[in-house]
KOLMITI-879115 format. One record per residue (C-alpha): residue number from 1; residue in three letters; x, y, z. Coordinates in Angstrom, 2 decimals. Layout:
+-----+-----+---------+---------+---------+
|   i |  aa |       X |       Y |       Z |
+-----+-----+---------+---------+---------+
| NUM | ALA |       X |       Y |       Z |
...
+-----+-----+---------+---------+---------+
This chain:
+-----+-----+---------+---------+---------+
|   i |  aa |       X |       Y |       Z |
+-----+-----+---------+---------+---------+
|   1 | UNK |   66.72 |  -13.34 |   -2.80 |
|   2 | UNK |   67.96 |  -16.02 |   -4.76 |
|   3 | UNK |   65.63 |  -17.33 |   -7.40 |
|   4 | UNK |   65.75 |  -21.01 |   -5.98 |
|   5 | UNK |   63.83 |  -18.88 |   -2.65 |
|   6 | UNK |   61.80 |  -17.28 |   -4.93 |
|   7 | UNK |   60.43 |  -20.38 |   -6.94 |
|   8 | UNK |   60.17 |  -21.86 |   -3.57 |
|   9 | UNK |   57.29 |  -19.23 |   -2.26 |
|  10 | UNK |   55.43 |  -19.07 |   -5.33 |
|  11 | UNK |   54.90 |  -23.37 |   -5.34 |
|  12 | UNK |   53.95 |  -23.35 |   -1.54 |
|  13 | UNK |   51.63 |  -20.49 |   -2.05 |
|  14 | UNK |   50.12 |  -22.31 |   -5.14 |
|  15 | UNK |   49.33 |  -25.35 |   -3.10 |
|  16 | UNK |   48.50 |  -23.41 |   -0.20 |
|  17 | UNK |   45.72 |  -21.79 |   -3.06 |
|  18 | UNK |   44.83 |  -25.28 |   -4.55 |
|  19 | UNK |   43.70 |  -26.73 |   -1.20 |
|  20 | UNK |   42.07 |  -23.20 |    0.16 |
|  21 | UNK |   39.72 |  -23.95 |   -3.43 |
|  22 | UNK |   39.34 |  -27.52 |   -3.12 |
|  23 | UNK |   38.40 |  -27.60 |    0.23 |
|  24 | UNK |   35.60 |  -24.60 |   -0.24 |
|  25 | UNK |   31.88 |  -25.51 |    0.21 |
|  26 | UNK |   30.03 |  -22.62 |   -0.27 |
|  27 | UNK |   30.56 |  -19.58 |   -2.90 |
|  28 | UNK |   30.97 |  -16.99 |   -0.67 |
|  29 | UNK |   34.27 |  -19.45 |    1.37 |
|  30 | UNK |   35.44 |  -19.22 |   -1.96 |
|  31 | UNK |   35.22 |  -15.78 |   -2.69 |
|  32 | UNK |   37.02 |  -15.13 |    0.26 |
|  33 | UNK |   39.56 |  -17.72 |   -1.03 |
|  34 | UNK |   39.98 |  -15.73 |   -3.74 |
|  35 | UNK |   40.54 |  -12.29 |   -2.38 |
|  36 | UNK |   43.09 |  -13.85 |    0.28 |
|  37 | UNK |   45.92 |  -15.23 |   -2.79 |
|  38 | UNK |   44.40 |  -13.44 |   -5.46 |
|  39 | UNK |   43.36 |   -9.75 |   -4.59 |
|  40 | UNK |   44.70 |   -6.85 |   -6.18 |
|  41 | UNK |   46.33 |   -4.69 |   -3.28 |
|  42 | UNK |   46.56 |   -7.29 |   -0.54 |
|  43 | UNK |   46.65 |  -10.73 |   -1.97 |
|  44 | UNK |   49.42 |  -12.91 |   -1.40 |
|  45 | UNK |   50.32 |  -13.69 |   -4.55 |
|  46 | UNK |   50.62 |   -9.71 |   -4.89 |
|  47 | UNK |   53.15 |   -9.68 |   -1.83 |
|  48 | UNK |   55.21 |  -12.17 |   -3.33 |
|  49 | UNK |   55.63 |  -10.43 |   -6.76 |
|  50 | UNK |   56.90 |   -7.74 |   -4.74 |
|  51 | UNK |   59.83 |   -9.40 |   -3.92 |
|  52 | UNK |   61.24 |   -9.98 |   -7.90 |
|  53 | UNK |   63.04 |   -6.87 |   -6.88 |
|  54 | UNK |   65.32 |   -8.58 |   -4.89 |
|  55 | UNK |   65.92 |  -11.48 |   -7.09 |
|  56 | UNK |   69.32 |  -10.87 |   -9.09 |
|  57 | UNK |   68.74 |   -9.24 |  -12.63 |
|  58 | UNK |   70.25 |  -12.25 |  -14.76 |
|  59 | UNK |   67.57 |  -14.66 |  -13.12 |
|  60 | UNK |   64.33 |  -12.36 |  -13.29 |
|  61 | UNK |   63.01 |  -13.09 |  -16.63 |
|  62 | UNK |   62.97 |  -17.20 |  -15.08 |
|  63 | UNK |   61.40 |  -15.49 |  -12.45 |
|  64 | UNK |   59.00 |  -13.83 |  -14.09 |
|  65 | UNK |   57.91 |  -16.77 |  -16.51 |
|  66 | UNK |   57.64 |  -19.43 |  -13.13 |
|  67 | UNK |   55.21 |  -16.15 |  -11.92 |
|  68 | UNK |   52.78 |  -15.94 |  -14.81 |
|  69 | UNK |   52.84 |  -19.89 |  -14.55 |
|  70 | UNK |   51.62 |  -19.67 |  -10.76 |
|  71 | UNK |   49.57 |  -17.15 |  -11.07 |
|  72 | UNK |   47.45 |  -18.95 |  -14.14 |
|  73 | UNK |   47.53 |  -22.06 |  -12.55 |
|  74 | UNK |   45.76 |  -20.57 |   -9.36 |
|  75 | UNK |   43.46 |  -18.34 |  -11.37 |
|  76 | UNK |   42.44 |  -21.95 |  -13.22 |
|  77 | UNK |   42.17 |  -23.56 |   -9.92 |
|  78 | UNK |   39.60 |  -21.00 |   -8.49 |
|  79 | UNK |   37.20 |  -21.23 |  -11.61 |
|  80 | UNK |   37.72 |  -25.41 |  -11.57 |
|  81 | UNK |   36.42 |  -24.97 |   -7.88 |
|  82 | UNK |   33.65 |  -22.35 |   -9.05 |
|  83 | UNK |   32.23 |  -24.71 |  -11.68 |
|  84 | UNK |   31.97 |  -27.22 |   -9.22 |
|  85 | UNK |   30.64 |  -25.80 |   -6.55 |
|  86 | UNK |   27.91 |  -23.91 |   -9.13 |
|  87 | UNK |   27.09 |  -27.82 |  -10.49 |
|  88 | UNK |   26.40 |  -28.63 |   -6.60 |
|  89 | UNK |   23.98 |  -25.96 |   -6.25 |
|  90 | UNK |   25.56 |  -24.52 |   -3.51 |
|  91 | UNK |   25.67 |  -21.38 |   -5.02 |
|  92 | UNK |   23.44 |  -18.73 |   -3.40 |
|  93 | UNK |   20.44 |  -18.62 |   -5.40 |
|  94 | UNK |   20.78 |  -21.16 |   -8.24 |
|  95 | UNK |   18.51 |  -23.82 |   -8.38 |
|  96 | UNK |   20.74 |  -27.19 |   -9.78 |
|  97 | UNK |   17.25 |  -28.53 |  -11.93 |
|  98 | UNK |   17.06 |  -25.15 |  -13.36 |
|  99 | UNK |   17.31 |  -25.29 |  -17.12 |
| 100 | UNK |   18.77 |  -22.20 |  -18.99 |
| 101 | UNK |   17.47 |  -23.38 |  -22.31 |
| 102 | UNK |   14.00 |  -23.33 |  -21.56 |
| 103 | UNK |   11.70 |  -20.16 |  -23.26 |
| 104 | UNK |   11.41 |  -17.51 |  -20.50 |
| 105 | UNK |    8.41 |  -16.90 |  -18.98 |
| 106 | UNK |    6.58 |  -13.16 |  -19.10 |
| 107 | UNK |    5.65 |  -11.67 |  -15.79 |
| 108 | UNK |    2.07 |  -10.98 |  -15.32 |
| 109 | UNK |    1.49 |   -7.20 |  -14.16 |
| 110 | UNK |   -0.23 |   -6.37 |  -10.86 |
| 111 | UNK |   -3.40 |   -4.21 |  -10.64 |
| 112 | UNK |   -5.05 |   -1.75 |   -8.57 |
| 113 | UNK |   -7.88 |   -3.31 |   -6.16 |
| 114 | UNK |  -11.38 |   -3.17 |   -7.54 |
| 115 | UNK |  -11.69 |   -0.78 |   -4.06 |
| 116 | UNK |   -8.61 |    1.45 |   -4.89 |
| 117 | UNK |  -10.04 |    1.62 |   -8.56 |
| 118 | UNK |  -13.65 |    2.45 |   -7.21 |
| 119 | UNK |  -12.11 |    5.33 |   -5.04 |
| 120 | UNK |   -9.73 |    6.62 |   -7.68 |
| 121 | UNK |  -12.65 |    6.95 |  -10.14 |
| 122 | UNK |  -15.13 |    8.46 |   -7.24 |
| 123 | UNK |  -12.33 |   11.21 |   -6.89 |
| 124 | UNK |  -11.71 |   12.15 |  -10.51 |
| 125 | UNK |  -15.74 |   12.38 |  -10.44 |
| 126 | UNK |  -16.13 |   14.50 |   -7.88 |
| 127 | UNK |  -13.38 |   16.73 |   -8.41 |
| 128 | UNK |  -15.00 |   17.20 |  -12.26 |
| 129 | UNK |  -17.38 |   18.51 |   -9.86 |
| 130 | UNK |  -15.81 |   21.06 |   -7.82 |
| 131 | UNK |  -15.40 |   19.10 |   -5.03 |
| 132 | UNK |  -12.10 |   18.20 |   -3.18 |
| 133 | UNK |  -10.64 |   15.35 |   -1.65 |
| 134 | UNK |  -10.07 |   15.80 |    2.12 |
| 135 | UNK |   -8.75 |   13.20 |    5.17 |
| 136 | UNK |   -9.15 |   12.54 |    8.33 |
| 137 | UNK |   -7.93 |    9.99 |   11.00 |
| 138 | UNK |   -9.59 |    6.51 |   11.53 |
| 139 | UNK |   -8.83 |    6.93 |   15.49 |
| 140 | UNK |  -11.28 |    9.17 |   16.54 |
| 141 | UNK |  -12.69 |   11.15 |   19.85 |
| 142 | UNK |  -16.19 |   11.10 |   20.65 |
| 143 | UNK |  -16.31 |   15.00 |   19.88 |
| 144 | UNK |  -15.87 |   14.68 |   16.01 |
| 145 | UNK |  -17.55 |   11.16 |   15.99 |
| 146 | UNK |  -20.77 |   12.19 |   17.91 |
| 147 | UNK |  -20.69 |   15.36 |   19.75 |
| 148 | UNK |  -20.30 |   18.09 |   16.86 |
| 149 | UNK |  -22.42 |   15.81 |   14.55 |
| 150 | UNK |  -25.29 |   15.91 |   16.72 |
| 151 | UNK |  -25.55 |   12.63 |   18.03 |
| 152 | UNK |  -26.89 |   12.90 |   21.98 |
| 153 | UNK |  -24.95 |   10.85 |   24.25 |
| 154 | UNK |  -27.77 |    8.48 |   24.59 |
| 155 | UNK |  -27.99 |    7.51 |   20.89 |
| 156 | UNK |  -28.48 |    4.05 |   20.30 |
| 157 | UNK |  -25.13 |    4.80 |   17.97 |
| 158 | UNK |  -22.79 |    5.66 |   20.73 |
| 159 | UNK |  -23.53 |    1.84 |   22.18 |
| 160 | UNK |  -20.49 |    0.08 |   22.96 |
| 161 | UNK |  -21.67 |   -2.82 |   21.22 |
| 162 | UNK |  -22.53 |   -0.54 |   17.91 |
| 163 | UNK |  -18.58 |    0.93 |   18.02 |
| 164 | UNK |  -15.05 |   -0.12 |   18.35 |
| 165 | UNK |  -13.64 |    1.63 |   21.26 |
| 166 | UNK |  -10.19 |    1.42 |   21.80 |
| 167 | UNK |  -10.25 |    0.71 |   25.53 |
| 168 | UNK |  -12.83 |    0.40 |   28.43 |
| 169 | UNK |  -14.97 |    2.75 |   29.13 |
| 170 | UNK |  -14.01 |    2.46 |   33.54 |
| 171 | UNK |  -10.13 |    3.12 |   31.69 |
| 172 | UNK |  -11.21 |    6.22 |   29.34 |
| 173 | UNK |  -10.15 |    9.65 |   30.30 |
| 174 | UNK |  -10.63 |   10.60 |   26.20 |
| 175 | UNK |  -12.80 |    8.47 |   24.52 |
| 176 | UNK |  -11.32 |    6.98 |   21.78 |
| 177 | UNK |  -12.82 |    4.56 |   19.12 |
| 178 | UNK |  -12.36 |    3.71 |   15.09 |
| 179 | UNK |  -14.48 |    5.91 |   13.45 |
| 180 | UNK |  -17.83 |    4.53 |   12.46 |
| 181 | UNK |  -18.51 |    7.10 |    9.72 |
| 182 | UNK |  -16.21 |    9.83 |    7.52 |
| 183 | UNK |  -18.59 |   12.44 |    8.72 |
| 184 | UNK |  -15.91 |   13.29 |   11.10 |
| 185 | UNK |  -13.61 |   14.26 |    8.92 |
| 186 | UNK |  -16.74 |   17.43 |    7.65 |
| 187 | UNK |  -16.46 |   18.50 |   10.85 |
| 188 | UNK |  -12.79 |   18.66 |   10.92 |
| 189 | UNK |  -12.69 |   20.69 |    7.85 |
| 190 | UNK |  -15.28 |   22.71 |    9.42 |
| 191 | UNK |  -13.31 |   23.57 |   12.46 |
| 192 | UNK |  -10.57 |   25.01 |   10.31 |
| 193 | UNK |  -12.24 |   26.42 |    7.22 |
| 194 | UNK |  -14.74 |   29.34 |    7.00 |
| 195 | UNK |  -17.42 |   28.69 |    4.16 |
| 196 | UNK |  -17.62 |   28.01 |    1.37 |
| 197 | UNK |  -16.99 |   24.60 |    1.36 |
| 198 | UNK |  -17.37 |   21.82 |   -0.87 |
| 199 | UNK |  -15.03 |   18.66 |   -0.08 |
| 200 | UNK |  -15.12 |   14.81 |   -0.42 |
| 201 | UNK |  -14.10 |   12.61 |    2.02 |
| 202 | UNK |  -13.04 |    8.71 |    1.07 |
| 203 | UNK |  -12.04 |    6.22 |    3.18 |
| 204 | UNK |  -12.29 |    3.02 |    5.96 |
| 205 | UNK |  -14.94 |    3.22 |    8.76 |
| 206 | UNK |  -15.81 |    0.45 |   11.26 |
| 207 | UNK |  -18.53 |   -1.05 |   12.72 |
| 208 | UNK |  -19.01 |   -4.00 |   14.20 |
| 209 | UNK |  -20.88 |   -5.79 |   12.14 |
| 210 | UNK |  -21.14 |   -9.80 |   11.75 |
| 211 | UNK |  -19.97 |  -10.25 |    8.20 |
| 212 | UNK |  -22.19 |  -11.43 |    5.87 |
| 213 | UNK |  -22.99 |  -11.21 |    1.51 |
| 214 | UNK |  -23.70 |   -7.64 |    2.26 |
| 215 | UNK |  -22.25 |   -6.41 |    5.81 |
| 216 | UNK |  -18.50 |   -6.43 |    6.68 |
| 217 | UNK |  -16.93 |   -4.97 |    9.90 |
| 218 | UNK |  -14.74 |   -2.71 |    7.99 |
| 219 | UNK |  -15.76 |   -0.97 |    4.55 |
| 220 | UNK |  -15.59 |    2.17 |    2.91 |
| 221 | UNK |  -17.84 |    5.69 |    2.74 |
| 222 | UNK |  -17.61 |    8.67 |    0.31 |
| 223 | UNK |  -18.68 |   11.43 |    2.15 |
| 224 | UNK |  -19.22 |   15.09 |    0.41 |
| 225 | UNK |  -20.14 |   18.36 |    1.60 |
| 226 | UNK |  -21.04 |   21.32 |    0.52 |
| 227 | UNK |  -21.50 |   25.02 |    2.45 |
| 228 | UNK |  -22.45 |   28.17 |    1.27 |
| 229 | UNK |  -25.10 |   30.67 |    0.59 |
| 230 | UNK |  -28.76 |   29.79 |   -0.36 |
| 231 | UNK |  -27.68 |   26.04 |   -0.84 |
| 232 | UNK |  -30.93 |   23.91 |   -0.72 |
| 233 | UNK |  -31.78 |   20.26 |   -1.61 |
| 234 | UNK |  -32.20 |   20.93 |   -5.49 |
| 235 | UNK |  -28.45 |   21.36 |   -5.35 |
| 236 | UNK |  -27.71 |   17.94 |   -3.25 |
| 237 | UNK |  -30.29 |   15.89 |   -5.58 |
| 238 | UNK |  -28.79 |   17.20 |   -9.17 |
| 239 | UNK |  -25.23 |   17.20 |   -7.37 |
| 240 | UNK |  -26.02 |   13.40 |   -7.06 |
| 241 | UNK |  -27.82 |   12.50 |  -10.27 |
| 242 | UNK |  -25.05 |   13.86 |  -12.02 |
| 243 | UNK |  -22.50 |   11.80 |   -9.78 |
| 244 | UNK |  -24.47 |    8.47 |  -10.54 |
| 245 | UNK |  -24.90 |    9.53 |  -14.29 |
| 246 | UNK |  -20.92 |    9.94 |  -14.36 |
| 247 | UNK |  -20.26 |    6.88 |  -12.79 |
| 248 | UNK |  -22.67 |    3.88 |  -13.99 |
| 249 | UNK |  -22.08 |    5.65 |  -17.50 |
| 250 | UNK |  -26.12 |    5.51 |  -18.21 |
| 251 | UNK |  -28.92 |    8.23 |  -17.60 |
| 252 | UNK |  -29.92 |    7.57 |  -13.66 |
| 253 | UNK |  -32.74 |    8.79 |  -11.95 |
| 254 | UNK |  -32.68 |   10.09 |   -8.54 |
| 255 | UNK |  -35.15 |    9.53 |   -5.76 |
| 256 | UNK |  -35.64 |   10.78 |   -1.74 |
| 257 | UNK |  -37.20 |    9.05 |    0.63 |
| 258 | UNK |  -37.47 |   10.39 |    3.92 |
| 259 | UNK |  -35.35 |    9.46 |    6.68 |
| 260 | UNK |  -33.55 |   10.89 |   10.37 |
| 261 | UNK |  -30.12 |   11.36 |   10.58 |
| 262 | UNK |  -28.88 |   13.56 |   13.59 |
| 263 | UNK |  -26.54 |   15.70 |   11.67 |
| 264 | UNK |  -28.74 |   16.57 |    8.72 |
| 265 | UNK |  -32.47 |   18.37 |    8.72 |
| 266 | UNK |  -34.36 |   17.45 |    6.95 |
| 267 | UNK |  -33.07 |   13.72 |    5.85 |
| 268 | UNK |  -33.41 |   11.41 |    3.21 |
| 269 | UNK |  -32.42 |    7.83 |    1.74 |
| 270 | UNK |  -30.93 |    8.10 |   -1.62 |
| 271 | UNK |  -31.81 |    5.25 |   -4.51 |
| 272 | UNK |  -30.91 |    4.96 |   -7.90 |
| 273 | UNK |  -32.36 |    3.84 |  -10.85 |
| 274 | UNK |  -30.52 |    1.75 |  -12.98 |
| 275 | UNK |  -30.96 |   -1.15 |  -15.36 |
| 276 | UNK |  -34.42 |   -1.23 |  -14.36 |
| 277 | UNK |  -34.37 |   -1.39 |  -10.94 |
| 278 | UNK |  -34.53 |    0.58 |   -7.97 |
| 279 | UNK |  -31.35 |    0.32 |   -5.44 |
| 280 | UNK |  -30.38 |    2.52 |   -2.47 |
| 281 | UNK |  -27.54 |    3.41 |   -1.99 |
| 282 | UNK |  -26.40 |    6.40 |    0.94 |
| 283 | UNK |  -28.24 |    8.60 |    3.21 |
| 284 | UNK |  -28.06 |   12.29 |    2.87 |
| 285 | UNK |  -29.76 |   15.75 |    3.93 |
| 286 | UNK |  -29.17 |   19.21 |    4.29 |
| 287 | UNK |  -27.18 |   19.99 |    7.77 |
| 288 | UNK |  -28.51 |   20.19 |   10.88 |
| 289 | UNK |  -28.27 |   24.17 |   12.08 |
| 290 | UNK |  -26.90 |   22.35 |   15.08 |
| 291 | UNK |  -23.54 |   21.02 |   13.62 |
| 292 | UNK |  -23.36 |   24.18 |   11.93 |
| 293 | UNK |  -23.27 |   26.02 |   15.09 |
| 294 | UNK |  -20.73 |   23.96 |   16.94 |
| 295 | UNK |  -18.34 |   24.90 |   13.84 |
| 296 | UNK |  -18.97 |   28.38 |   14.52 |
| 297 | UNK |  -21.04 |   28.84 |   11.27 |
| 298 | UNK |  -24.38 |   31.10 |   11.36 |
| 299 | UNK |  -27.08 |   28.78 |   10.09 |
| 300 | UNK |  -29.07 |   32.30 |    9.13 |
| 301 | UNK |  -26.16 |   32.80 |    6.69 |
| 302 | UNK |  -24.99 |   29.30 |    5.30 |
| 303 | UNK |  -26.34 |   26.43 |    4.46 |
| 304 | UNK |  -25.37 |   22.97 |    3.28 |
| 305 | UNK |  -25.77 |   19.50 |    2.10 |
| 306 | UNK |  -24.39 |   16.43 |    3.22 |
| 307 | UNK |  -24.19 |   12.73 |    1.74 |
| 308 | UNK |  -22.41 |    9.45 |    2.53 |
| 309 | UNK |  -22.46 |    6.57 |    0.12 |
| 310 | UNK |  -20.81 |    2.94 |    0.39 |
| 311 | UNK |  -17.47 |    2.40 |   -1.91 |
| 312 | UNK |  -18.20 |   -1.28 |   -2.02 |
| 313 | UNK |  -22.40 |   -0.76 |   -2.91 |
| 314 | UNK |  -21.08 |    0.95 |   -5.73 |
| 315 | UNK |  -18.20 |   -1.52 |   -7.02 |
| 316 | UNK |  -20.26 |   -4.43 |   -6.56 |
| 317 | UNK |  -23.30 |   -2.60 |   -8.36 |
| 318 | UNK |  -20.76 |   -1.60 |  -11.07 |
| 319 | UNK |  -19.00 |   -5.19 |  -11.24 |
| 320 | UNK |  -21.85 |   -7.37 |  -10.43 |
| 321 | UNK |  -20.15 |   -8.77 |   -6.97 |
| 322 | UNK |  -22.78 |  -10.60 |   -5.04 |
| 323 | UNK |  -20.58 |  -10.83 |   -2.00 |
| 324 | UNK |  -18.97 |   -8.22 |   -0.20 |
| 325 | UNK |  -16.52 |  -10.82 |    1.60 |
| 326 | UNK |  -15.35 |  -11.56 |   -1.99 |
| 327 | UNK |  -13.73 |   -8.00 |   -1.77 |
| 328 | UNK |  -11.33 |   -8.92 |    1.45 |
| 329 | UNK |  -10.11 |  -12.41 |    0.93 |
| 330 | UNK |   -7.17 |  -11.39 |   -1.32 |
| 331 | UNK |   -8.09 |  -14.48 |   -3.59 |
| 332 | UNK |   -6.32 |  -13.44 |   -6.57 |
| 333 | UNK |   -8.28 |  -15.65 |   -9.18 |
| 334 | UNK |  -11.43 |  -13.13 |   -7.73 |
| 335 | UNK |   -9.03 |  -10.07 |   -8.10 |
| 336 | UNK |   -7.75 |  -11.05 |  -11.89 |
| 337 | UNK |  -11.04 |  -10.31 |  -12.97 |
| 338 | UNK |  -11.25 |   -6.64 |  -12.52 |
+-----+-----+---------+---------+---------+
């Protein structure tokens, strides 16, 4: 190839180049652009070096220098056509008001939810304790809802209006509904343990309740349990005092008042009193021989407490929240304060 021919190629691909770059309108057209004359193992411009070979050895150094002159004057051509097309805005990402010589600006760090904190502190609490964490699924069967825990099926709490069932009771084969308490998950552990026991159980339960400062269709129980030999309601009432001691970080005292719960006998209400006032705050008991025996335990030779308080009773006690909705409406001027 003469070096006339060879001159030749290398000005028609640099024009070929100049308009490929001038007539690119977004970065990634010119990228492309780019790679096409440009690349390193396929590029045009690569393919036509190739053929210096064949240009005759007294006219390859003129060769050579009209190369390096294409080849810069492309290279300059594709960064001209950069500049511009970053100065548009067009390219992916950059804002054309953006001003690099402003002072950055830190990032603000996320936090757990007052909730998630509640629960993590609850645990580390209750596992100081002895006692540890179990779970359980939030799509339950009447068995571990009602049936082991001793609820007859015609309980006021097994009303369709006082549970979310999953689908109509004409379609049910298995009854299936959200779990309106983390009792279940006792008798779960139950089923597959022998005694002793002593577990906590933290999580969402549902119920469908209109939502109000204190009631919310969806909130949070911390359930514990504890079998074994000769336990009686001393244990469940310092077991408690010592909780609330741990986690309101004052001296609390403990009172029972009686109550009825199916799955415990006998029952009580649980309140606590702190900064001078008297607040209640779970339900609790020792449990019912029945639920025992449909977990194949021998209520002559264990026995057992039980006790479910609210997650969200005790961060809004601990916080001073007056409003449980203020706990689900993601406003993050509420959540920044916690």
């Amino acid at each position: 190839m003469s070096l006339q021919d060879f001159c030749h190629q290398l000005n028609q691909l640099a024009e070929e180049a100049s308009s490929a770059f001038s007539n690119a309108t977004e970065i990634e057209e010119l990228e492309a652009a780019r790679i096409e004359f440009l690349g390193a193992k396929n590029g045009r411009l690569k393919s036509v070096q190739k053929l210096m070979g064949t240009v005759p050895k007294e006219e390859k150094p003129k060769a050579g220098q009209t190369l390096n002159q294409v080849k810069t004057s492309i290279q300059d051509g594709f960064e001209e056509a950069k500049t511009r097309l970053v100065s548009d805005g067009s390219e992916s990402g950059v804002d054309p008001t953006f001003d690099a010589t402003l002072p950055g600006l830190g990032r603000r760090l996320g936090r757990l939810h007052p909730i998630s904190q509640t629960i993590n502190e609850l645990t580390d609490i209750m596992g100081r304790l002895g006692f540890s964490l179990a779970v359980g699924p939030e799509i339950e069967d009447e068995h571990h809802n009602f049936n082991s825990l001793n609820i007859p099926n015609d309980h006021p709490a097994r009303d369709t209006l006082e549970n979310f069932y999953l689908v109509p009771e004409s379609e049910r084969t298995k009854q299936l509904l959200l779990r309106s308490q983390t009792s279940t998950v006792q008798v779960r552990v139950m089923d597959a343990t022998p005694p002793p026991i002593r577990i906590i159980s933290l999580g969402r339960v549902y119920r469908p309740d209109t939502a109000d400062a204190t009631h919310y269709p969806m909130f949070h129980q911390m359930e514990g349990l504890m079998v074994d030999q000769a336990v009686t309601m001393a244990d469940l009432k310092s077991t408690l005092r010592m909780f609330a001691t741990s986690y309101l970080g004052d001296e609390v005292s403990i009172r029972f008042r009686p109550s009825f719960f199916p799955f415990t006998e006998p029952s009580v209400e649980v309140d606590f009193y702190w900064n001078g006032q008297w607040m209640e705050f779970g339900g609790a008991g020792m449990v019912d021989p029945n639920v025992l025996r449909s977990v194949g335990y021998d209520p002559e030779e264990v026995t057992g407490f039980a006790f479910g308080l609210g997650v969200e009773r005790l961060c809004m006690r601990r916080y001073g929240i007056l409003d449980i909705r203020d706990l689900f409406t993601n406003d993050v001027r509420f959540l920044r304060q916690f």
